[in-house]
C-alpha positions in Angstrom: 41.4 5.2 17.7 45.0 5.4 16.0 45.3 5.9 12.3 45.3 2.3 9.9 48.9 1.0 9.1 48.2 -1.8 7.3 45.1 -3.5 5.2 44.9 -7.2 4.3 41.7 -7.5 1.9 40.5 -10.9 0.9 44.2 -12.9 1.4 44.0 -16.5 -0.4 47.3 -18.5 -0.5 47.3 -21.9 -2.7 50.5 -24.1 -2.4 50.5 -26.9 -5.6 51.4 -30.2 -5.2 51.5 -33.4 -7.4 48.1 -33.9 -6.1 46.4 -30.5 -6.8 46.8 -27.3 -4.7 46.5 -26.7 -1.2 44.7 -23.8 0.0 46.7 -22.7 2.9 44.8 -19.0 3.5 41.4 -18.6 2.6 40.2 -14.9 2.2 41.4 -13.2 5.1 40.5 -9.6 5.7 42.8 -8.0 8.5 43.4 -4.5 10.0 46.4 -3.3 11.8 46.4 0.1 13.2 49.7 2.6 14.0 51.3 1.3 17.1 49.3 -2.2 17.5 50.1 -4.9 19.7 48.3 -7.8 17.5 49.4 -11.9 18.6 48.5 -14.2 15.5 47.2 -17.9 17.1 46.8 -20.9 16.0 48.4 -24.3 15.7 51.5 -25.3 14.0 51.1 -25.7 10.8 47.7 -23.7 10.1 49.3 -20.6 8.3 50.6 -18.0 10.7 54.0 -17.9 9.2 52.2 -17.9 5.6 49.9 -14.8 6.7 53.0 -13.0 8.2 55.1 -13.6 4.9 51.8 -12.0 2.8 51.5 -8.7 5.4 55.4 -8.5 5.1 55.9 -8.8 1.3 58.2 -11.6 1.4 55.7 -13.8 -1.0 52.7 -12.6 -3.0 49.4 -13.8 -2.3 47.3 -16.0 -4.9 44.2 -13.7 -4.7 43.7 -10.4 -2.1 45.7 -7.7 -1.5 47.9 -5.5 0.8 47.4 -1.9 1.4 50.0 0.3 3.3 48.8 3.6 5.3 45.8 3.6 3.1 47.9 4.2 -0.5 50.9 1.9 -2.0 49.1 -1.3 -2.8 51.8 -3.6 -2.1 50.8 -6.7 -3.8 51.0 -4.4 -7.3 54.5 -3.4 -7.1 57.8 -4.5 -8.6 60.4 -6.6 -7.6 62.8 -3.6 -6.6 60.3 -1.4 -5.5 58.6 -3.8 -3.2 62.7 -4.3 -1.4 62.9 -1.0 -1.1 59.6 -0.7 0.9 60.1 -3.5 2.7 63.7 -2.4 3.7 62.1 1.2 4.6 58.7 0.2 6.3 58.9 -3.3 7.9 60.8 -5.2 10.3 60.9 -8.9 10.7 62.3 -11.1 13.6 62.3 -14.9 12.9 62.3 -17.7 15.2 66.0 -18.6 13.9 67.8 -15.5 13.7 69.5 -15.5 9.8 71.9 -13.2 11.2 75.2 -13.0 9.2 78.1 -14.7 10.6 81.0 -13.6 8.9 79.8 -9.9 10.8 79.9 -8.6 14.3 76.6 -7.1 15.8 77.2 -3.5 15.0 77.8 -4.9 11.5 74.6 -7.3 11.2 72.5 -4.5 12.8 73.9 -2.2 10.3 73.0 -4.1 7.1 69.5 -2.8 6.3 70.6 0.5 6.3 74.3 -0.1 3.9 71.4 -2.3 1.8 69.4 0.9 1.6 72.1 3.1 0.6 72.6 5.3 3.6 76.3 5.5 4.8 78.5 3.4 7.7 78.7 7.0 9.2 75.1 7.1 9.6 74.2 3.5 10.6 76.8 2.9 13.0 75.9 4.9 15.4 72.2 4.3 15.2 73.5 0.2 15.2 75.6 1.0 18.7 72.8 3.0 20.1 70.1 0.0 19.8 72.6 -2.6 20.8 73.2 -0.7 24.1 69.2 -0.2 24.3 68.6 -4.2 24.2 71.9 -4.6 26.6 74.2 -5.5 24.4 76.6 -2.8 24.6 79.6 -5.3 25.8 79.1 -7.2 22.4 79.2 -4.9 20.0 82.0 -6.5 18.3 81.4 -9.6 18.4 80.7 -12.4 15.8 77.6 -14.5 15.7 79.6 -17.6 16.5 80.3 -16.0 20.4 77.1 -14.5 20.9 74.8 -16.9 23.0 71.4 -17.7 21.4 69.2 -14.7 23.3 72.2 -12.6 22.6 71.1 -13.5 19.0 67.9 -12.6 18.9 68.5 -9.4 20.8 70.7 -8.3 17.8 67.8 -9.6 15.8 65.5 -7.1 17.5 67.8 -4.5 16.5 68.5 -5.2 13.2 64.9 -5.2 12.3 64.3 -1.6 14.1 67.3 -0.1 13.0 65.3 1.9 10.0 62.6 2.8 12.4 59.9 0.9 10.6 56.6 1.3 11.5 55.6 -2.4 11.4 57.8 -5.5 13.4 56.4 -8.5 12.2 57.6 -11.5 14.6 57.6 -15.2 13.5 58.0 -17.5 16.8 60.7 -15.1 17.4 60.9 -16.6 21.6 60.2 -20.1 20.0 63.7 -21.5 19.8 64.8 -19.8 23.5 64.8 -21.1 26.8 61.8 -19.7 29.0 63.9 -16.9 30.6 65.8 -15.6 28.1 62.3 -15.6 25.8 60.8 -13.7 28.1 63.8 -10.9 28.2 63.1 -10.9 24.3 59.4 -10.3 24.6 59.8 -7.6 27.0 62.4 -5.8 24.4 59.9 -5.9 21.8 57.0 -4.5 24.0 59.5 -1.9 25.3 60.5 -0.7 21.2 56.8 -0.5 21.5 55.6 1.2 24.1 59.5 3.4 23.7 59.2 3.8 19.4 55.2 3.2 18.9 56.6 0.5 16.5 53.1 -1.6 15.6 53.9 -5.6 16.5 52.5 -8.4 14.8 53.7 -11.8 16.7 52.8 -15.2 15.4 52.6 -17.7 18.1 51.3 -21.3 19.1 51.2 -19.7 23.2 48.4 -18.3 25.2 50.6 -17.1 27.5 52.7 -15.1 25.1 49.7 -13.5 23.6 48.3 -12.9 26.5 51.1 -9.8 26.8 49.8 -8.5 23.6 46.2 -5.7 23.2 44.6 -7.4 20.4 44.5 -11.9 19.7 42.9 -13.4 16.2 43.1 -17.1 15.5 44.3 -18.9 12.7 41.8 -22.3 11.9 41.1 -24.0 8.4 42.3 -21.1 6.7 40.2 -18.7 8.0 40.9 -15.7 11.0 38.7 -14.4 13.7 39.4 -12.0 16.1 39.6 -14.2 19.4 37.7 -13.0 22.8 39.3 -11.0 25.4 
């Protein structure tokens, strides 16, 4: 059995309202191991996108915690320290791409490293060599505004590899694509994969999407269980 990447232990997650709070998460105890394929189900609405913001870092959970390769406690650091692990250890791919428009692909896939410091000498060629791994090598310069809407995501992909991280954490990320060209950007995930040993974490409403993944748990009243084979 591979080594543990990541450790969610007791996750809560309370939203308030004028009302009182609403508990979104509800304890949830998860284990994702190096090089997972792991599909997060459940309706819309129910918390996936909530759980993969937690795993990721991008909010802090109202009780619980998140442990990384068995040491940095993630849900204890600081504001800059927690970027600089997330910049370092985690990809993300959302179902709407946030790419930046004002930059070409080589430029948007370049970003997390030029945010971490490392140099344009360094990052652009590790930005061109992705770009021509998801078949975008005729694109590389340019701008969000001419790329079609796979073409998008593909340079989404990219950008959140580009640093090598060891966890891709997907939100929908084939939800706003047309069957096909969803399909082309499920198979380029599975190929970093199988090609990097990148661990995936995809939220999803679809069967059939999660279907392509090892390992399913569903999302219902706050609460996860590992769903049957």
């Amino acid at each position: 059995m591979s080594s543990e990447l990541l450790r969610a232990e007791g996750l809560c997650k309370s939203f308030p309202t004028g009302e009182g709070s609403i508990d979104v998460l509800r304890g949830i105890d998860l284990v994702i191991r190096e090089g997972e394929r792991l599909a997060v189900l459940g309706r819309s609405g129910v918390g996936k996108s909530t759980l993969l913001h937690l795993l990721g870092s991008l909010d802090r959970p109202t009780a619980g915690r998140v442990i990384f390769r068995d040491s940095v406690d993630v849900s204890t650091l600081a504001a800059a320290a927690l970027a600089r692990f997330r910049n370092a250890s985690l990809g993300f791919v959302f179902q709407f791409h946030h790419l930046l428009p004002e930059f070409d692909a080589v430029e948007n896939v370049m970003m997390p490293g030029l945010i971490g410091g490392l140099g344009f000498s360094e990052m652009r060629p590790r930005a061109v060599r992705l770009l021509q791994e998801v078949g975008l090598e005729h694109r590389l310069t340019h701008t969000v505004g001419k790329l079609s809407g796979g073409e998008r995501q593909r340079v989404a992909v990219a950008r959140a590899l580009v640093l090598e991280p060891a966890l891709l954490l997907a939100d929908e990320p084939t939800g706003n694509l047309d069957p096909k060209t969803g399909e082309q950007v499920l198979e380029l995930m599975l190929e970093m994969n199988r090609a990097h040993g990148t661990a995936l974490v995809i939220a999803t409403h679809s069967p059939e999407l999660a279907g392509r993944l090892n390992r399913r748990v569903v999302i219902a009243e706050g609460t996860l269980e590992e769903a049957l084979p």
